[in-house]
N, C-alpha and C positions, 0 to 999 in steps of 0.2 A: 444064869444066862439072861440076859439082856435083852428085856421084848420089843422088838421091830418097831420103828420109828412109824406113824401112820404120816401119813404125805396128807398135809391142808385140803380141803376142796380147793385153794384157786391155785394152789402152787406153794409154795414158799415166798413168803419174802421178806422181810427187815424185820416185820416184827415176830413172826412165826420162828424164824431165826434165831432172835433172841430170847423168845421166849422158850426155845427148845432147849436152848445153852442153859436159862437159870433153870428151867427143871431137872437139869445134869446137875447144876450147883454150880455152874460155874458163867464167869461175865466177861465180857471182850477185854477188860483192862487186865486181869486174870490170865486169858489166852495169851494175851500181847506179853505178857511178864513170861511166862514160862516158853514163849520164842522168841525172846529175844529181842523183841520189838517195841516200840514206844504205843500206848493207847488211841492217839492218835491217827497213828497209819489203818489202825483195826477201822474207826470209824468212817474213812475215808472210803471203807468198801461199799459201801453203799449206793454211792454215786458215781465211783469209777474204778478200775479192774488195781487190785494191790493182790497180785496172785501169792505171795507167800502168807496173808491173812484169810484172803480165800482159802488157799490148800490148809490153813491149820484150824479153821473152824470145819471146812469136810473132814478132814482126818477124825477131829474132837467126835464129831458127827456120824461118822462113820457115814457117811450119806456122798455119792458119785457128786464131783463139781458141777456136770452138766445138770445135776437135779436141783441144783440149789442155786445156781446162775445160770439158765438154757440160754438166755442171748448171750451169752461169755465164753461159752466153750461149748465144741468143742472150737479152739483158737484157732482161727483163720490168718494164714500169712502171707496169701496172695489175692489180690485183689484185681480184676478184670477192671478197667475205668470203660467207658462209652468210647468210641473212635473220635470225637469230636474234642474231648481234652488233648488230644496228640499235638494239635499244636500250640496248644498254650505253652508262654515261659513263664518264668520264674517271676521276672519284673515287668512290670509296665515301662518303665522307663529302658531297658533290653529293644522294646517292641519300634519297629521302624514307623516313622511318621507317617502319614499320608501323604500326598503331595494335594498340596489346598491350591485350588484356583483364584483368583480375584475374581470376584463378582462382575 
């Protein structure tokens, strides 16, 4: 049986990650090979959400996604904006002139 992961004092993050992976024996290029994925895409997690790299280092980890990315998940898919973007469009040039005075 497999003794329980201890959680970092600050949390988890890129290096505690990996460093947990090579204590299992194993390395992102590794992970990426056995799903199917290029090494690349793995490193990409880092700095921006690649949820099927995500979900395969939780899986490897055995560790909930929310514990190992909390600003990531759980995935938010609706977003309140302020009342004041309502009437923004798309273009500036969409947007009706002013009507200018001569001086």
């Amino acid at each position: 049986m497999a003794k329980p992961l201890q959680v970092p004092p600050n949390g988890w993050d890129k290096h505690s990650i990996k460093a947990e992976l090579h204590r299992q024996g194993m390395t992102l290029a590794k992970l990426a090979e056995l799903e199917g994925m290029t090494p690349n895409s793995f490193s990409h997690v880092w700095t921006r959400p690649v949820r099927k790299a995500e979900k395969a280092i939780s899986d490897f980890l055995e560790l909930p996604l929310k514990e190992l990315w909390p600003g990531r998940y759980p995935i938010r898919t609706s977003r309140i904006l302020h009342s004041r973007y309502d009437k923004l469009q798309a273009s500036q040039k969409s947007r009706p002139t002013p009507d200018r005075k001569a001086a």
